[in-house]
N, CA, C and O atoms as a Maestro MAE file, in Angstrom:
{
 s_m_m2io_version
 :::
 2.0.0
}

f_m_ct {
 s_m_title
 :::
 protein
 m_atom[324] {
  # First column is atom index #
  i_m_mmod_type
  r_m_x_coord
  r_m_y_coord
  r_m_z_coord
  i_m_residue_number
  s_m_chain_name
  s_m_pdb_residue_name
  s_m_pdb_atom_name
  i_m_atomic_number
  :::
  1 25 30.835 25.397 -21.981 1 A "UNK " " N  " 7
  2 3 30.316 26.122 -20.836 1 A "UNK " " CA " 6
  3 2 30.954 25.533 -19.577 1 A "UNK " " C  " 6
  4 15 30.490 24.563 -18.977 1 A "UNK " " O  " 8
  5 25 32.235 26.309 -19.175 2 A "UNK " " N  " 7
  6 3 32.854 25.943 -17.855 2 A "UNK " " CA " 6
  7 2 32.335 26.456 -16.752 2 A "UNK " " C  " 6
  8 15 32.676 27.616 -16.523 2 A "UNK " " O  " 8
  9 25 31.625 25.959 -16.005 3 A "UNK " " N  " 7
  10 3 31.863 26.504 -14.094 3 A "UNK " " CA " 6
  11 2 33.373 27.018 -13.722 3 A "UNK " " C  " 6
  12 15 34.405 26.392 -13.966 3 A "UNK " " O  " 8
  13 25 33.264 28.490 -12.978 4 A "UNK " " N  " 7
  14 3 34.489 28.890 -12.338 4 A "UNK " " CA " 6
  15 2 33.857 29.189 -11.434 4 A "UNK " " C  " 6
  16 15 32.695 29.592 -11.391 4 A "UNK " " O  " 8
  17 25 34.937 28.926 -10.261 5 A "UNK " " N  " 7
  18 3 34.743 28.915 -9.089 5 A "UNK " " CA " 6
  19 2 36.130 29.798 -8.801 5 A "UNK " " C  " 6
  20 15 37.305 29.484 -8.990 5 A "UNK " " O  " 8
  21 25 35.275 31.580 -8.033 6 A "UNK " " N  " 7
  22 3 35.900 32.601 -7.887 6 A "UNK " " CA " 6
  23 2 37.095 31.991 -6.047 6 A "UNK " " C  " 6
  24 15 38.285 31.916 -5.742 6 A "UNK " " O  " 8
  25 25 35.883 31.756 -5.462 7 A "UNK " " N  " 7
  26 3 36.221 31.344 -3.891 7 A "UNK " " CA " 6
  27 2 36.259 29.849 -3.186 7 A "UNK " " C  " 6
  28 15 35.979 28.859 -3.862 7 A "UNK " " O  " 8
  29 25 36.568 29.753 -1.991 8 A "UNK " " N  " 7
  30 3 36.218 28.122 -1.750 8 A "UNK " " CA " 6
  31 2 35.121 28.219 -1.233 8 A "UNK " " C  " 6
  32 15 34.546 27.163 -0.972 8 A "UNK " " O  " 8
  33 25 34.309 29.785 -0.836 9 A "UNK " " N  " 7
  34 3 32.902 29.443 -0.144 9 A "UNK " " CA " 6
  35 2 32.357 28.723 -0.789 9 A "UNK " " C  " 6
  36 15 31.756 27.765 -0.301 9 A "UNK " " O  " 8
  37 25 32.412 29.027 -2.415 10 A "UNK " " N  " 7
  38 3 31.088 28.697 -3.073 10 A "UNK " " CA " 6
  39 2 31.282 27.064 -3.430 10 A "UNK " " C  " 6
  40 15 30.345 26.276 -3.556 10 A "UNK " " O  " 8
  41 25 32.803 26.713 -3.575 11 A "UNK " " N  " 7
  42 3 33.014 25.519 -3.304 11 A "UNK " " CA " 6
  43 2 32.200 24.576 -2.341 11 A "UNK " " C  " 6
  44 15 31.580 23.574 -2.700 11 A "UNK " " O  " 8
  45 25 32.315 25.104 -0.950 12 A "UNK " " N  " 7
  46 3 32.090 24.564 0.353 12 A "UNK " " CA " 6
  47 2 30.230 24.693 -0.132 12 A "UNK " " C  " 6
  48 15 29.527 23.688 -0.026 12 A "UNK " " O  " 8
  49 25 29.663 25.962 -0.616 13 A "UNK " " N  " 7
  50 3 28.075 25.711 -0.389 13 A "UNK " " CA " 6
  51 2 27.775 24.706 -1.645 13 A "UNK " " C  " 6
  52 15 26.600 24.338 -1.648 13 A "UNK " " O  " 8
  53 25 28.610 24.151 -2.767 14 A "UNK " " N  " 7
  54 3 28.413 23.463 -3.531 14 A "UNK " " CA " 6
  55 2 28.018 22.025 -2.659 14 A "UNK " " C  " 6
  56 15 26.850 21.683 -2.473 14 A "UNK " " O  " 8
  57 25 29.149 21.288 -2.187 15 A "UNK " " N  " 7
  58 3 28.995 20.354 -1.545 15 A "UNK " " CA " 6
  59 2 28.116 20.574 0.027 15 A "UNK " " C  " 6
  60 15 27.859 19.726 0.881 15 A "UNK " " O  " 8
  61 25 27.949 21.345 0.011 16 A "UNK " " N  " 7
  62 3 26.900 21.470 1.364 16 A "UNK " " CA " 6
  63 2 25.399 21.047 0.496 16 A "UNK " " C  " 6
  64 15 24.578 20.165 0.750 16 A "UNK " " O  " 8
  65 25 25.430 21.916 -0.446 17 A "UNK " " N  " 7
  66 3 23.911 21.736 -1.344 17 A "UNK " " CA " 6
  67 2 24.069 20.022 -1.304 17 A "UNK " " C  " 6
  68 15 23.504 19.449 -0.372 17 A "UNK " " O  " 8
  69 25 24.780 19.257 -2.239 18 A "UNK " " N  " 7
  70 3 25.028 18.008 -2.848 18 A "UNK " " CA " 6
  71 2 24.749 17.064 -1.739 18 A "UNK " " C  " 6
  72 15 24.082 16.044 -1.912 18 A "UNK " " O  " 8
  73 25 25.255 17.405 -0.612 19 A "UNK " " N  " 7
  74 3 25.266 16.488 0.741 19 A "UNK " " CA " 6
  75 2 23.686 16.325 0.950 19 A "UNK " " C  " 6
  76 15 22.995 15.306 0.943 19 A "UNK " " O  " 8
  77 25 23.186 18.295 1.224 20 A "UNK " " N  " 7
  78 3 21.968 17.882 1.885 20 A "UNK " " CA " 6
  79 2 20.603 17.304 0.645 20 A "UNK " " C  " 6
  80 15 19.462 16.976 0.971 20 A "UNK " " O  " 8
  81 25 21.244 17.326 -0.961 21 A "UNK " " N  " 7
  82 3 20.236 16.787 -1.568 21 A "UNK " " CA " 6
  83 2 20.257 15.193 -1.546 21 A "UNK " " C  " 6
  84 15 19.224 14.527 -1.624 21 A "UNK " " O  " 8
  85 25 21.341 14.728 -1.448 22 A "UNK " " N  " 7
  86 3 21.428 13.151 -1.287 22 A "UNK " " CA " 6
  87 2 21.374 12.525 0.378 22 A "UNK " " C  " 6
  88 15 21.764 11.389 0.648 22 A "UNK " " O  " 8
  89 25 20.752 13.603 1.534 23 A "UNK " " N  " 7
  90 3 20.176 12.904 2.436 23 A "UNK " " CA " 6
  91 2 18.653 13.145 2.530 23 A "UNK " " C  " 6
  92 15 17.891 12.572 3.308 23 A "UNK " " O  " 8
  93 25 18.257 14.298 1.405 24 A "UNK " " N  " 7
  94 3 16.890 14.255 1.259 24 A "UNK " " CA " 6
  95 2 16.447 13.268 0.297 24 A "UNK " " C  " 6
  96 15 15.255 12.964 0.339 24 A "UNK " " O  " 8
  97 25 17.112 12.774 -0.469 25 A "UNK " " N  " 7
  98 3 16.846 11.296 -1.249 25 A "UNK " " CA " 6
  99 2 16.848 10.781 -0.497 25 A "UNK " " C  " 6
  100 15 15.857 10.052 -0.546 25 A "UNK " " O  " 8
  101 25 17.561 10.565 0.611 26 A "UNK " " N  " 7
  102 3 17.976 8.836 1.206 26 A "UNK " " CA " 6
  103 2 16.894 8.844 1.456 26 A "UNK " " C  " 6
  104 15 16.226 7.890 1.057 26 A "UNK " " O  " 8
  105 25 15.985 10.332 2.523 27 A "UNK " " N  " 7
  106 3 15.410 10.143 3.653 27 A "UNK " " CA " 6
  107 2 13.471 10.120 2.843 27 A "UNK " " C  " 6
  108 15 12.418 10.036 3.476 27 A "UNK " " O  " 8
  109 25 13.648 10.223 1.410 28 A "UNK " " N  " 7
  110 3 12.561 9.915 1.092 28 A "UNK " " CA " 6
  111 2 12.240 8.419 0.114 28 A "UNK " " C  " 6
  112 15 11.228 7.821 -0.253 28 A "UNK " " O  " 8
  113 25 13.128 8.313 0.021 29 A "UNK " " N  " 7
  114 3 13.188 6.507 -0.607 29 A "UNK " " CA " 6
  115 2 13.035 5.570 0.756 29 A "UNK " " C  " 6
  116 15 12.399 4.525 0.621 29 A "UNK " " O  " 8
  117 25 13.698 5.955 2.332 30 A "UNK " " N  " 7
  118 3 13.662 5.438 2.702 30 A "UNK " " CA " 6
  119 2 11.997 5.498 3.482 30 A "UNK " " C  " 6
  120 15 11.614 4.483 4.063 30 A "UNK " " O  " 8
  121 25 11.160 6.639 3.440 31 A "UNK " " N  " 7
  122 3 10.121 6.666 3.623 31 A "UNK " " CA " 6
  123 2 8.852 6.009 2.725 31 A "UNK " " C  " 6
  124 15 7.867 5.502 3.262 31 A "UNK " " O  " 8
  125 25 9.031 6.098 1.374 32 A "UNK " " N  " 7
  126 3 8.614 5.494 0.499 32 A "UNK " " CA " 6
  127 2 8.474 3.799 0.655 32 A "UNK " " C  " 6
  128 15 7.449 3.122 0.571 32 A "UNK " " O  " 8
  129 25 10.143 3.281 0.962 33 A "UNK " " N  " 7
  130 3 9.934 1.934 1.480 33 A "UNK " " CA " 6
  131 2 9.208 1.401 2.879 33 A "UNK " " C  " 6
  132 15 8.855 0.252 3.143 33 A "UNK " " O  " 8
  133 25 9.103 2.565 3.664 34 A "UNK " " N  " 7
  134 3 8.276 2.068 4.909 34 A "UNK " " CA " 6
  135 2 6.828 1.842 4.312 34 A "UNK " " C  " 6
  136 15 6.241 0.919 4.878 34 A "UNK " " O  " 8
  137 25 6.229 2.358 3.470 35 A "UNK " " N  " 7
  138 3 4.800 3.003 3.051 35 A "UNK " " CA " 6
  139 2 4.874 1.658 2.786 35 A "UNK " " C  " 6
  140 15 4.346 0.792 3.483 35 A "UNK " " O  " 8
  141 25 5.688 1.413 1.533 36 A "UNK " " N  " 7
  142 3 5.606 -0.645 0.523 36 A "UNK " " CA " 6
  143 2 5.599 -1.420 1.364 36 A "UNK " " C  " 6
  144 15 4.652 -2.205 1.405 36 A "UNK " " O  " 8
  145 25 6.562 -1.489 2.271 37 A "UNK " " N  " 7
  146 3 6.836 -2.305 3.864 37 A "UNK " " CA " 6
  147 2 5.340 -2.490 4.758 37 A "UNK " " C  " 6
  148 15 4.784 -3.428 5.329 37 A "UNK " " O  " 8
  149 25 5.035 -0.996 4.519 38 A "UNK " " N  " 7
  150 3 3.325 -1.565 5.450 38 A "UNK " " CA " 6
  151 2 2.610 -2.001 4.669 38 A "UNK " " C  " 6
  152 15 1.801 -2.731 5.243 38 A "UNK " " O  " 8
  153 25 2.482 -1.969 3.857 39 A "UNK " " N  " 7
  154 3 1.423 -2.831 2.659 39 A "UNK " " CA " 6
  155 2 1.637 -3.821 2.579 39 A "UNK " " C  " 6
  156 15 0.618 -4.475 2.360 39 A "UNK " " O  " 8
  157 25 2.507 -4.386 2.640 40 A "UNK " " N  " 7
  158 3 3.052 -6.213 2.229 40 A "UNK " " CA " 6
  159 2 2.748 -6.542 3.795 40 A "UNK " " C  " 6
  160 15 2.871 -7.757 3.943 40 A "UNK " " O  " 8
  161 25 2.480 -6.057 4.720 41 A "UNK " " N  " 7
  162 3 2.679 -6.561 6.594 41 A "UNK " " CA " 6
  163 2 1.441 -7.462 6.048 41 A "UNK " " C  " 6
  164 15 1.019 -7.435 4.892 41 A "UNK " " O  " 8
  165 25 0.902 -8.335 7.199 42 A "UNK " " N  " 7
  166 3 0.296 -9.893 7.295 42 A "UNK " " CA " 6
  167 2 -1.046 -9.037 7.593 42 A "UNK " " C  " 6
  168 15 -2.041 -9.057 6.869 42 A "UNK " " O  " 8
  169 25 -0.921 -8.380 8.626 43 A "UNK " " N  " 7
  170 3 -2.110 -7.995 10.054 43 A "UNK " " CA " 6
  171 2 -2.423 -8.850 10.792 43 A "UNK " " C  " 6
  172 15 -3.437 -8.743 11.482 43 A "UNK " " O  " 8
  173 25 -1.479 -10.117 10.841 44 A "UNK " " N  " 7
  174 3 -2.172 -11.129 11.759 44 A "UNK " " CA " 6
  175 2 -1.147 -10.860 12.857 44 A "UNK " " C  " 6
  176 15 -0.120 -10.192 12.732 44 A "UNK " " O  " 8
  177 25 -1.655 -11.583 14.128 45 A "UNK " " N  " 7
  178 3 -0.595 -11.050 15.137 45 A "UNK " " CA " 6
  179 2 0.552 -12.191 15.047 45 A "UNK " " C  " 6
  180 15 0.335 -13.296 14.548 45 A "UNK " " O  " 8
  181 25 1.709 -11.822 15.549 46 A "UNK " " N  " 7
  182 3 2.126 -10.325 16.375 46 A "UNK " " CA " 6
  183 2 2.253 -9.354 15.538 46 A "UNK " " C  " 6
  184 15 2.779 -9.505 14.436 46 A "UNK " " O  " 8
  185 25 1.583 -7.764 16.155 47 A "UNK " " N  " 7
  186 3 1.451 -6.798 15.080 47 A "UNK " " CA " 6
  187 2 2.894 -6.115 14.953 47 A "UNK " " C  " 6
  188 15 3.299 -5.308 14.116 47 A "UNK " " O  " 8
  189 25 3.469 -6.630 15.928 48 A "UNK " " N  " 7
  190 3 4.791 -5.449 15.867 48 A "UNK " " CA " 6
  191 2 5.334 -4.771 14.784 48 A "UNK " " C  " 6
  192 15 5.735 -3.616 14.929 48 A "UNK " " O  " 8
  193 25 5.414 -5.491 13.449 49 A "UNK " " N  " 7
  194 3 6.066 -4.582 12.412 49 A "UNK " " CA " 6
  195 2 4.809 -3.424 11.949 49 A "UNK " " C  " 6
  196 15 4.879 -2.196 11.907 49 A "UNK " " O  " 8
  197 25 3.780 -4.248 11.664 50 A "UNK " " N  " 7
  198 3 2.232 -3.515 11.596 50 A "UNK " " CA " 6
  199 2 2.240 -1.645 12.375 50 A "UNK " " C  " 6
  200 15 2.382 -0.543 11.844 50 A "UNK " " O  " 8
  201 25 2.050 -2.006 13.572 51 A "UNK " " N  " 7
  202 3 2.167 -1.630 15.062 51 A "UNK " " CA " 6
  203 2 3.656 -0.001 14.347 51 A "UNK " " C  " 6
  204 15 3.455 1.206 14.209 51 A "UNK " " O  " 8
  205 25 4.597 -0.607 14.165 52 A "UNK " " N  " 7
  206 3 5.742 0.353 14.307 52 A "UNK " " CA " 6
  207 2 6.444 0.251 12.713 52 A "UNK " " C  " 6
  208 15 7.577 -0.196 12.530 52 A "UNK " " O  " 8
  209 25 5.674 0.680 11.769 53 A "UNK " " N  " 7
  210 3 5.279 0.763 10.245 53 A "UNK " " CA " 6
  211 2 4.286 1.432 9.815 53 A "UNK " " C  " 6
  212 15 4.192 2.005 8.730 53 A "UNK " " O  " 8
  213 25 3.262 1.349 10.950 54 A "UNK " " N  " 7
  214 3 2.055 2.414 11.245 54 A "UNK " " CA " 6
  215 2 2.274 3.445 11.955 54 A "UNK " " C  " 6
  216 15 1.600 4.449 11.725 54 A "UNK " " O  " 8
  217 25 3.115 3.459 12.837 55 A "UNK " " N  " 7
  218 3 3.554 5.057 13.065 55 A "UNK " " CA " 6
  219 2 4.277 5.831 12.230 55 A "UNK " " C  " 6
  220 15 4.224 7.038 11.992 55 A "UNK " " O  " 8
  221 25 4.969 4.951 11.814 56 A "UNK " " N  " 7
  222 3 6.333 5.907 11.104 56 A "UNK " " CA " 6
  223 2 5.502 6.199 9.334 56 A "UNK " " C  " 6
  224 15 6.185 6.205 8.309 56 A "UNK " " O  " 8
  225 25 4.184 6.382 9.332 57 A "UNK " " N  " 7
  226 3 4.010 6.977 8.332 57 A "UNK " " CA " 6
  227 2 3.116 8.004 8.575 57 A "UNK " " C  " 6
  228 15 2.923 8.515 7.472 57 A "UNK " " O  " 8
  229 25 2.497 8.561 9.366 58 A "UNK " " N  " 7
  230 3 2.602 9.689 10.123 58 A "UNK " " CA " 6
  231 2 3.573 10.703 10.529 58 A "UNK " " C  " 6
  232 15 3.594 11.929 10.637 58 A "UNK " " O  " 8
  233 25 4.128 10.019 10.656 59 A "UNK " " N  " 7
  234 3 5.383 10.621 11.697 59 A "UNK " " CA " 6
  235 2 6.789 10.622 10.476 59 A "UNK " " C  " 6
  236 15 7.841 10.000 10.625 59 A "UNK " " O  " 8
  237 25 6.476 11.366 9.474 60 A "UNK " " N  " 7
  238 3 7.645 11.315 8.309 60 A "UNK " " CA " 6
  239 2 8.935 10.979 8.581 60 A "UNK " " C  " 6
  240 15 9.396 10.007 7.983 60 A "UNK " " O  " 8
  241 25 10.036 11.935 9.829 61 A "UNK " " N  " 7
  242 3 11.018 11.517 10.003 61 A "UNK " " CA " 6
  243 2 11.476 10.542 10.718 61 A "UNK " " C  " 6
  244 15 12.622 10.503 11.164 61 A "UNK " " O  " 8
  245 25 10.541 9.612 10.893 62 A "UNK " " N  " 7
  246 3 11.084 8.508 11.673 62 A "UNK " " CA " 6
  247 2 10.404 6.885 10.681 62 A "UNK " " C  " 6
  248 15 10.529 5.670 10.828 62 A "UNK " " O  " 8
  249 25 9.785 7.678 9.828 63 A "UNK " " N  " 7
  250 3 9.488 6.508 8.731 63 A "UNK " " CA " 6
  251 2 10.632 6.617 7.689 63 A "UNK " " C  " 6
  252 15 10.948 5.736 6.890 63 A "UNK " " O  " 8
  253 25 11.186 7.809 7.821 64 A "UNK " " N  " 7
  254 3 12.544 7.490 6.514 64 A "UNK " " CA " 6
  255 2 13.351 6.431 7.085 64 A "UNK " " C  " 6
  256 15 13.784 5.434 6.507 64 A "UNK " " O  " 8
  257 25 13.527 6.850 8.549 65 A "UNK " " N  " 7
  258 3 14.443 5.560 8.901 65 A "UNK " " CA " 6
  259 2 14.524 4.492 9.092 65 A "UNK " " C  " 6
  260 15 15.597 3.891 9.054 65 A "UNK " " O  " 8
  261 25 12.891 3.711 9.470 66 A "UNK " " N  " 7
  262 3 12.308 2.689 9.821 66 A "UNK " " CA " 6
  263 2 12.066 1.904 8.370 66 A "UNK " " C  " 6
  264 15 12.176 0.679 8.413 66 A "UNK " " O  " 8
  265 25 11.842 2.336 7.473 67 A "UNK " " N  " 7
  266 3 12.047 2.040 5.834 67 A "UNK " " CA " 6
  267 2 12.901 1.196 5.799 67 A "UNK " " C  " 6
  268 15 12.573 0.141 5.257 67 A "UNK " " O  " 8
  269 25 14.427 1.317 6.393 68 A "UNK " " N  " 7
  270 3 15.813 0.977 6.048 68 A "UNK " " CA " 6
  271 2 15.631 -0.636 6.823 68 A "UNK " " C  " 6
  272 15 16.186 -1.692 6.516 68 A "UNK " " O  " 8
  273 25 14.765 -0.386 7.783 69 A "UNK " " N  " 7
  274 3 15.042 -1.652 8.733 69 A "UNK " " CA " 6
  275 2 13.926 -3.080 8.553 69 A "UNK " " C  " 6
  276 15 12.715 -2.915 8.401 69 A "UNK " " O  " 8
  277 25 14.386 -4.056 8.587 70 A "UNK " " N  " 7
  278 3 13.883 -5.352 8.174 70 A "UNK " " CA " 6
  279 2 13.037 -5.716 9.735 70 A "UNK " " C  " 6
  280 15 13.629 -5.884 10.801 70 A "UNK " " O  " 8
  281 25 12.278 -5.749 9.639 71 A "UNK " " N  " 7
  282 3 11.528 -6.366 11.054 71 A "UNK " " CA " 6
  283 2 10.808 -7.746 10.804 71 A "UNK " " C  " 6
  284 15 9.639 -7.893 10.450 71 A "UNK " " O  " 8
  285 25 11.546 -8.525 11.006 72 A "UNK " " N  " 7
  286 3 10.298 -10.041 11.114 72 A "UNK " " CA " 6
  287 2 9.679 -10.269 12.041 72 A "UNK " " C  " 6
  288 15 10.006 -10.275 13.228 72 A "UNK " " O  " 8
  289 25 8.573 -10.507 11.472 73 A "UNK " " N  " 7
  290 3 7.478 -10.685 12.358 73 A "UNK " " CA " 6
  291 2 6.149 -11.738 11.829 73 A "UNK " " C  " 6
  292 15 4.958 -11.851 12.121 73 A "UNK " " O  " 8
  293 25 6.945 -12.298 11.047 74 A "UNK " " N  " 7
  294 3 5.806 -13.200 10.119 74 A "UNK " " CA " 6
  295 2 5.865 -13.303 8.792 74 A "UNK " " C  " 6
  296 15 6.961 -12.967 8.343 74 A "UNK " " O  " 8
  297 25 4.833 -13.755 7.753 75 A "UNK " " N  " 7
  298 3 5.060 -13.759 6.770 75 A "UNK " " CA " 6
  299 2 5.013 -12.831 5.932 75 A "UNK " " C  " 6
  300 15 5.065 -11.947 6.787 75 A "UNK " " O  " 8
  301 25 4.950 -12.166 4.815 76 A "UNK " " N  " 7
  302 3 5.101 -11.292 3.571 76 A "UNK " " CA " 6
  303 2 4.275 -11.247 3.296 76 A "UNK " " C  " 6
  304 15 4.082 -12.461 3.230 76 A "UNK " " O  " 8
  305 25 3.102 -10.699 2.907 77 A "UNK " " N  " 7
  306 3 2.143 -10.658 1.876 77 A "UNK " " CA " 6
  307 2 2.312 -10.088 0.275 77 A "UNK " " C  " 6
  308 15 2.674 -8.913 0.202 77 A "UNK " " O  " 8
  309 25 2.100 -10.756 -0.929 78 A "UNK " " N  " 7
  310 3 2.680 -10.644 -1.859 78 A "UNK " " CA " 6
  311 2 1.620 -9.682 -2.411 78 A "UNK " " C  " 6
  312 15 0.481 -10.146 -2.360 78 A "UNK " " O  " 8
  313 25 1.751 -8.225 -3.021 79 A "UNK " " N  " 7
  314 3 1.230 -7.725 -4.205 79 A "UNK " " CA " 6
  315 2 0.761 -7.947 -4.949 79 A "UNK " " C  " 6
  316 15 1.767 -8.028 -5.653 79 A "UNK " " O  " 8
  317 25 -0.233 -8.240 -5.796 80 A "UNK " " N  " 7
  318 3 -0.183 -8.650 -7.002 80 A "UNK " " CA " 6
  319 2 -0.037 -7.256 -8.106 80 A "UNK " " C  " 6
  320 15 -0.870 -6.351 -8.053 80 A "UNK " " O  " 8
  321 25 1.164 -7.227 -9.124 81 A "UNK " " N  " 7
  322 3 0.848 -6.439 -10.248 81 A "UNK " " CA " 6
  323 2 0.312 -6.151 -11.238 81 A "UNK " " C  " 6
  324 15 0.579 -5.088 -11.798 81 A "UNK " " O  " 8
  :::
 }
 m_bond[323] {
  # First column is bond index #
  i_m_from
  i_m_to
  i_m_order
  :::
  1 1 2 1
  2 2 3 1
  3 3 4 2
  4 3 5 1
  5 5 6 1
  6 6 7 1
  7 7 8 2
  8 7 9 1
  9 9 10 1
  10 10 11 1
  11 11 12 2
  12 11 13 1
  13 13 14 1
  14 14 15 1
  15 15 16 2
  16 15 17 1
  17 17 18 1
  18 18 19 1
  19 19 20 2
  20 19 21 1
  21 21 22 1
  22 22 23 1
  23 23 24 2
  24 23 25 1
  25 25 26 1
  26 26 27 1
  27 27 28 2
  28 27 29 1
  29 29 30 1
  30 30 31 1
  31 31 32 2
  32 31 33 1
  33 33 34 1
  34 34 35 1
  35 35 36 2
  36 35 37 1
  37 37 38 1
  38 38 39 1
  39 39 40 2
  40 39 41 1
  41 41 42 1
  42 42 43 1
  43 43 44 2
  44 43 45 1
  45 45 46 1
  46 46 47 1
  47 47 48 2
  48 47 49 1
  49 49 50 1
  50 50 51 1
  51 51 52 2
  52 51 53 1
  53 53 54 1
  54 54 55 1
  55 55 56 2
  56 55 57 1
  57 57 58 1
  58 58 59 1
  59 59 60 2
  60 59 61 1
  61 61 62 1
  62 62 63 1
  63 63 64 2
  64 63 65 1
  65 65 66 1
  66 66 67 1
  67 67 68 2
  68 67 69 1
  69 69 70 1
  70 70 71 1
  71 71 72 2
  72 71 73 1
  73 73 74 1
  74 74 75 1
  75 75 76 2
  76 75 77 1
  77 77 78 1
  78 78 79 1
  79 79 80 2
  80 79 81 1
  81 81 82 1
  82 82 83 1
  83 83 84 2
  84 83 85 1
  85 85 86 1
  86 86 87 1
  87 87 88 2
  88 87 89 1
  89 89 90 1
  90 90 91 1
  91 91 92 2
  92 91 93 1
  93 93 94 1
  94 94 95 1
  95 95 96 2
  96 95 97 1
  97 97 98 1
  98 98 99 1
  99 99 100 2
  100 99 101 1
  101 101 102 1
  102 102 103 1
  103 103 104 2
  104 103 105 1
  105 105 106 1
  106 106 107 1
  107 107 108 2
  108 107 109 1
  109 109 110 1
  110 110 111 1
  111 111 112 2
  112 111 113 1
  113 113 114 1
  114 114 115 1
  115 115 116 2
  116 115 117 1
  117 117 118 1
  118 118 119 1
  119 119 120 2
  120 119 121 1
  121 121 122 1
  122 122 123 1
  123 123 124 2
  124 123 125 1
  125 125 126 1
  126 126 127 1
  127 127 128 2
  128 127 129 1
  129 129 130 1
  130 130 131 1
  131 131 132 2
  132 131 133 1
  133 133 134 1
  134 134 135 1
  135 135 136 2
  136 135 137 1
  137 137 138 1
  138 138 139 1
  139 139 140 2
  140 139 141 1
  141 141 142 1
  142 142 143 1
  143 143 144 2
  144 143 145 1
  145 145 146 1
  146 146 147 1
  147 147 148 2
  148 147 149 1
  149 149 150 1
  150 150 151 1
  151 151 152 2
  152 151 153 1
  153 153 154 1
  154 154 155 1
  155 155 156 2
  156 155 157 1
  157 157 158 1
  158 158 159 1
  159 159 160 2
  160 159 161 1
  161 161 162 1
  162 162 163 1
  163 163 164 2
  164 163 165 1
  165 165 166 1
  166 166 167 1
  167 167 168 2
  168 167 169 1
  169 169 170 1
  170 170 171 1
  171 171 172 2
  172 171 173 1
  173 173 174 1
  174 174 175 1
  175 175 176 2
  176 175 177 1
  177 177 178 1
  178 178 179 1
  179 179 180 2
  180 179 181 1
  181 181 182 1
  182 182 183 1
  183 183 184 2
  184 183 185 1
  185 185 186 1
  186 186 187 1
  187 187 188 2
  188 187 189 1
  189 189 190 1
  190 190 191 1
  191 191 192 2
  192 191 193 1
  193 193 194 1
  194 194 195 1
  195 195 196 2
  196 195 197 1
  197 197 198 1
  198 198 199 1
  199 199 200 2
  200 199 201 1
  201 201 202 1
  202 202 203 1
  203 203 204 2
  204 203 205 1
  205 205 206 1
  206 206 207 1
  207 207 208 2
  208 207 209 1
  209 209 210 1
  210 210 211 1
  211 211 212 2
  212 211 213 1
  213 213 214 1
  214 214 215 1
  215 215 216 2
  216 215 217 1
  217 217 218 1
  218 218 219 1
  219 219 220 2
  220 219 221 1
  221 221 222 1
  222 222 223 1
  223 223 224 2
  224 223 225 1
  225 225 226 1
  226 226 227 1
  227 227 228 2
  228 227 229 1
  229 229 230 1
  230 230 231 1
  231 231 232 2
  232 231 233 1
  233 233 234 1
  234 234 235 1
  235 235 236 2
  236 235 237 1
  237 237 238 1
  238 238 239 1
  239 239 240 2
  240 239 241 1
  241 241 242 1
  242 242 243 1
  243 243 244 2
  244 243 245 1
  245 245 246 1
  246 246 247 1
  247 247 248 2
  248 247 249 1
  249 249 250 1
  250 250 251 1
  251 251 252 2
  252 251 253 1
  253 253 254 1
  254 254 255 1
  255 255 256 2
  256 255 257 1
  257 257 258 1
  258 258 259 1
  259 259 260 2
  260 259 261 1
  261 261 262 1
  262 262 263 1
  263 263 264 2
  264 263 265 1
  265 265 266 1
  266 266 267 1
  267 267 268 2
  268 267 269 1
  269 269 270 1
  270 270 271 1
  271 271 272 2
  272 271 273 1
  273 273 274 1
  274 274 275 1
  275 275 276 2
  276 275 277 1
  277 277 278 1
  278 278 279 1
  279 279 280 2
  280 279 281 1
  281 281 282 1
  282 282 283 1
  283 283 284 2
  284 283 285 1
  285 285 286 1
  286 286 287 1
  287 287 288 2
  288 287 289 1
  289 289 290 1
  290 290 291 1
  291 291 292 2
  292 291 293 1
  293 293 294 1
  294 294 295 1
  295 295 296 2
  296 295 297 1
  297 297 298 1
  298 298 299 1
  299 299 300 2
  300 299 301 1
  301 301 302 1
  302 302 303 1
  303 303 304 2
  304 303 305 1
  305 305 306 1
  306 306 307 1
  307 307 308 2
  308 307 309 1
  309 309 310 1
  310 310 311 1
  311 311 312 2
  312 311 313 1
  313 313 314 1
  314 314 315 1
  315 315 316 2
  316 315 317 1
  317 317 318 1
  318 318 319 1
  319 319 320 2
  320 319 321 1
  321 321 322 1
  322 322 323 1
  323 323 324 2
  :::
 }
}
């Protein structure tokens, strides 16, 4: 079972699809990690990561990106599994 490809549109909407499904991954792994990121925060002050880890999960498109970013601000709190 071969794919033919009659035109380059369908070429071009191939990789248009592919592009925009692997920035809707990025942009939900990277939201996912903000969510883990606020759970492990201290709550002791300074709240800043707390503070701006707590918005961005409300605020979906700006928690995909805030996910990506390391903020120190204290110690880790560990999970237990």
């Amino acid at each position: 079972m071969s794919m033919n490809y009659d035109s380059d549109s369908e070429k071009a909407g191939l990789l248009v699809f592919l592009f925009m499904a692997c920035i809707s991954l990025a942009a939900v792994l990277g939201f996912i990690m903000n969510i883990v990121k606020f759970a492990k925060c201290d709550f002791d002050a300074p709240y800043k990561a707390e503070i701006i880890r707590g918005v961005g999960i409300p605020c979906a498109p700006m928690g995909a990106v805030i996910g990506y970013f390391h903020i120190n601000d204290g110690k880790v709190v560990e999970i237990a599994e």
